[in-house]
N, C-alpha and C positions, 0 to 999 in steps of 0.2 A: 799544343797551342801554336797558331801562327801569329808574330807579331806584324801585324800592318795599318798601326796608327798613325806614321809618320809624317812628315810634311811633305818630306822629297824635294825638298828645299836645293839639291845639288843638282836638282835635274830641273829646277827651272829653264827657259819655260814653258817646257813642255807639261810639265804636273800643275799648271795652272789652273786647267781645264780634267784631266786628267789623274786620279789619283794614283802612285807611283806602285801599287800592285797590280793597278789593273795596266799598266804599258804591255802591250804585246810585244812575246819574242817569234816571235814570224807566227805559227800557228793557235800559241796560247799565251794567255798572259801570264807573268808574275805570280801569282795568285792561284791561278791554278795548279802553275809548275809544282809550288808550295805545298797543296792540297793533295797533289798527288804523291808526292814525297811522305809528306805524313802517312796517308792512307797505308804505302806499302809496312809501317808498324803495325798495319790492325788493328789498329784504335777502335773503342767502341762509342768516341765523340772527338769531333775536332771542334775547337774554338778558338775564332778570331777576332783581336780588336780592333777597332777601326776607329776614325776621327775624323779628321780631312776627307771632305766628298764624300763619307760615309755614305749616305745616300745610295750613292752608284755603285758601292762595293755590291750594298744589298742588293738593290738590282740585280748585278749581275749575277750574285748567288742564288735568286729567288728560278727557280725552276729546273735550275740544275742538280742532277743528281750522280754524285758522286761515292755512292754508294755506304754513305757513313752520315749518320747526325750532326749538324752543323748549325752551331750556337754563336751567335755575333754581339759582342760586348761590346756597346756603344759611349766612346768618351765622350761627352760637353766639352772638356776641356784635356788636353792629353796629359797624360799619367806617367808618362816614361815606359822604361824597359822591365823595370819591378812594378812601380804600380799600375798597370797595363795587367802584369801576372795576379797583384792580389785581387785585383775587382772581380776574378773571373774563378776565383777561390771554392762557392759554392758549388762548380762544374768538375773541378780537380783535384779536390780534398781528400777524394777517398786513395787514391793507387799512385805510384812514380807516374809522372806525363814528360812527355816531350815536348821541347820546344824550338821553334826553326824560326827564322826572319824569313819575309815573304819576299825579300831583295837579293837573295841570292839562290846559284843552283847547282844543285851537289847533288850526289847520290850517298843516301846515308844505308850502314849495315847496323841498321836499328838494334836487332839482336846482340850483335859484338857490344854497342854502346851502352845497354841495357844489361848485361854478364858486368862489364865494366864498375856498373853504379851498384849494383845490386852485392858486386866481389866486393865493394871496398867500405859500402857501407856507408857513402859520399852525402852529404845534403844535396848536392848539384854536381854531376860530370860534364864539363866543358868536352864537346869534339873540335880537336888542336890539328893543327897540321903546319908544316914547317914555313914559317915566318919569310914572303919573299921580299920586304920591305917594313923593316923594322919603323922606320920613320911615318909609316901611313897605317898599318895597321898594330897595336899595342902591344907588346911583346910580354909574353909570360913564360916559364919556365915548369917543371916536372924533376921530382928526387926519382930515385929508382922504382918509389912504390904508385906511383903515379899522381903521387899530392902537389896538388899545383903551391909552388914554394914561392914565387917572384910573378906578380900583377904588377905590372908595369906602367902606371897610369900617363895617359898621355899628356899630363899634365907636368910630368916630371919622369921624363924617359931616362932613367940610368941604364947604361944597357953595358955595363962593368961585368965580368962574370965569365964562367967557361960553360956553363951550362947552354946550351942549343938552346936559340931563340925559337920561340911557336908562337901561333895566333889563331884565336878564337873565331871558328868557322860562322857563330849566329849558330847552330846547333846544340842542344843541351839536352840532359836527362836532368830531371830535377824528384826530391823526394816530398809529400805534400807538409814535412816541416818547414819547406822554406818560406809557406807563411807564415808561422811564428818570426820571422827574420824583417818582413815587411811591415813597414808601417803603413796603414787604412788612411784615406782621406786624404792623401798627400802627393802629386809627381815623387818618384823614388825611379831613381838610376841604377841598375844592378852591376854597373862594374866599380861604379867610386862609391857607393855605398852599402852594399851589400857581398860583393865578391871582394874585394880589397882589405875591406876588417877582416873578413872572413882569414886571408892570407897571413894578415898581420899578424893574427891570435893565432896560427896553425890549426885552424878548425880543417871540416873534411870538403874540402875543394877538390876534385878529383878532376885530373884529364884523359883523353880519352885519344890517342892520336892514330891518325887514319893519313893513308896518302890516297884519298878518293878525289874525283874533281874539282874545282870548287871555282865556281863564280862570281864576281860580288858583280850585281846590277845596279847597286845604288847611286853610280856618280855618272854623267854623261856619257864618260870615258871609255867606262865601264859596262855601260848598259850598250851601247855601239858594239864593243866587241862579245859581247854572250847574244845579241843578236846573229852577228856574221861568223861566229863558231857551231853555231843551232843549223844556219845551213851546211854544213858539213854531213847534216845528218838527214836533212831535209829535204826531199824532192820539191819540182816544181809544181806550185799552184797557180793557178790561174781561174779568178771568177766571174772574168769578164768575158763576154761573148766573141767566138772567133771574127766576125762582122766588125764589131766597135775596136779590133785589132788591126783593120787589114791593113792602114796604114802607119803602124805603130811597128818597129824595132825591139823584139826579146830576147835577149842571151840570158840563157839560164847559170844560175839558179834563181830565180823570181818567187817570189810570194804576193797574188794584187788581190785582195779583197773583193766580194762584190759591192757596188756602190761607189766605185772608183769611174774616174771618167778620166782620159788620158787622150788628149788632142793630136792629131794628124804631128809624122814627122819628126816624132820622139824614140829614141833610143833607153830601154831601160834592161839593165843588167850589167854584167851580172853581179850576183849577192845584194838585190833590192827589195825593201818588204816594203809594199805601200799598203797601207790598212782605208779600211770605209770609211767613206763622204770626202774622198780626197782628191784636190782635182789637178793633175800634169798639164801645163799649157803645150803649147805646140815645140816642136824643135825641141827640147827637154835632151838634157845627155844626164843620167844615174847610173851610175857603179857606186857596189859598196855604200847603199846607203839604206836608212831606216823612216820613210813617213808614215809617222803617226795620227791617227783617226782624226780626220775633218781639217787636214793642212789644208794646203794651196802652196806649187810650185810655179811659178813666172815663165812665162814662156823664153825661150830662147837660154833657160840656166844650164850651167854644166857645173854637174854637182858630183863629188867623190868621197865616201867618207863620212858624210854627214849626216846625224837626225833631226830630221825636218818636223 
């Protein structure tokens, strides 16, 4: 399951118009990073929830094929992190499924995760990885046998203790008891109400820790730099015709979409994604920066850094 019902309320405002799986990291969105990540488990169905802009999620998955059955659970009204997982109950009920957030990008070793949950017997194994700011992302702890002993709730961070702090990548293996755990009909929050008692009562909370990559996209901040990391990996594109360039400035690494129009006398690069119906005025100076679909840049800006 990917979860991508959220608001994206941090990434105002550019999720105004936009719903925060579908932002492009230079070539693909959120959403598909997500998709394809799952995929590599073999699933024989992925399912995702959706809310905000739901509309355009669909859209965008309507003709794509990605090689796996793909079921979209539609909120009226959003469900949270657990009730988001129970509505979607009758698609999950029979086998262990995984579950990812569609806001960050990792590479998961599906298998290793899945030995993990299946060894211990777990309702839910959390993939942890080591904690590099306790104060922003939730800190939880692991005894020897990998039971997650200390949930941390960010509402009351004690962070007392000798045990190595870790934090919860948004990846999970889950067993289909953990709807008996959920309550129907309701938003439900799976770390202060489902994972948290779970810890308190030492039920089977299991982690699972990995030193794989890990990106979180969901905050401005955050979504700027897994754009300008992605070029690292990425060659230059260009969909714009060498003609409507000739007076235009490229230092690579560049990503422009077709449907871009970019005025006489403009400097763009490098590490610049501009995505379609986006339009560069003239003079224009871009390094290091991310516009997204259907901006507008002011002629004569000098811009560094920034998503537009």
């Amino acid at each position: 399951m990917i979860l991508a019902a959220g608001l994206g309320t941090r990434l105002l405002p550019i999720t105004k118009n936009i719903p925060k799986p579908l932002l492009p990291v230079i070539d693909k969105t959120l959403l598909q990073i997500a998709i394809e990540t799952a995929c590599k488990a073999d699933p024989n169905i992925v399912v995702i929830n959706a809310s905000y802009l739901s509309d355009k999620i669909i859209k965008f998955l309507t003709g794509r094929d990605f090689g796996v059955e793909i079921k979209v659970s539609v909120e009226p009204d959003l469900l949270g992190t657990a009730g988001g997982i129970k509505a979607v109950e009758k698609w999950l009920n029979k086998d262990d499924f995984g579950v990812i957030n569609s806001d960050i990008i990792t590479t998961v070793d599906w298998d290793a995760l899945e030995n993990t949950h299946k060894t211990s017997g777990a309702t839910a194994t959390l993939m942890l990885r080591g904690n590099p700011d306790p104060a922003i992302y939730g800190p939880l702890c692991v005894n020897e046998k990998g039971r997650v002993v200390r949930f941390v709730n960010t509402k009351n961070r004690d962070l007392s203790g000798g045990e190595p702090l870790l934090m919860f990548t948004g990846v999970s293996m889950m067993s289909p008891s953990i709807f008996e755990r959920i309550p129907g009909g309701r938003a439900v929050e799976i770390s202060s109400e489902i994972y948290s008692p779970m810890v308190a009562s030492g039920e089977s909370l299991y982690g699972y820790v990995t030193q794989a990559e890990w990106t979180d996209a969901g905050s401005m901040e955050n979504y700027h730099k897994a754009v300008m990391a992605r070029f690292e990996t990425c060659e230059t594109s260009i969909g714009m015709t060498t003609k409507s360039l000739q007076h235009v400035t490229i230092r690579p690494p560049v990503h422009i979409d077709q449907g871009v129009h970019i005025r006489a006398g403009s400097t763009i690069g490098p590490n610049v994604a501009i995505h379609e119906g986006s339009v560069i005025g003239a003079s224009v100076l871009l390094k290091n920066c991310v516009v997204t679909p259907r901006s507008n840049v002011r002629s004569g800006a000098f811009l560094d850094g920034e998503v537009i």
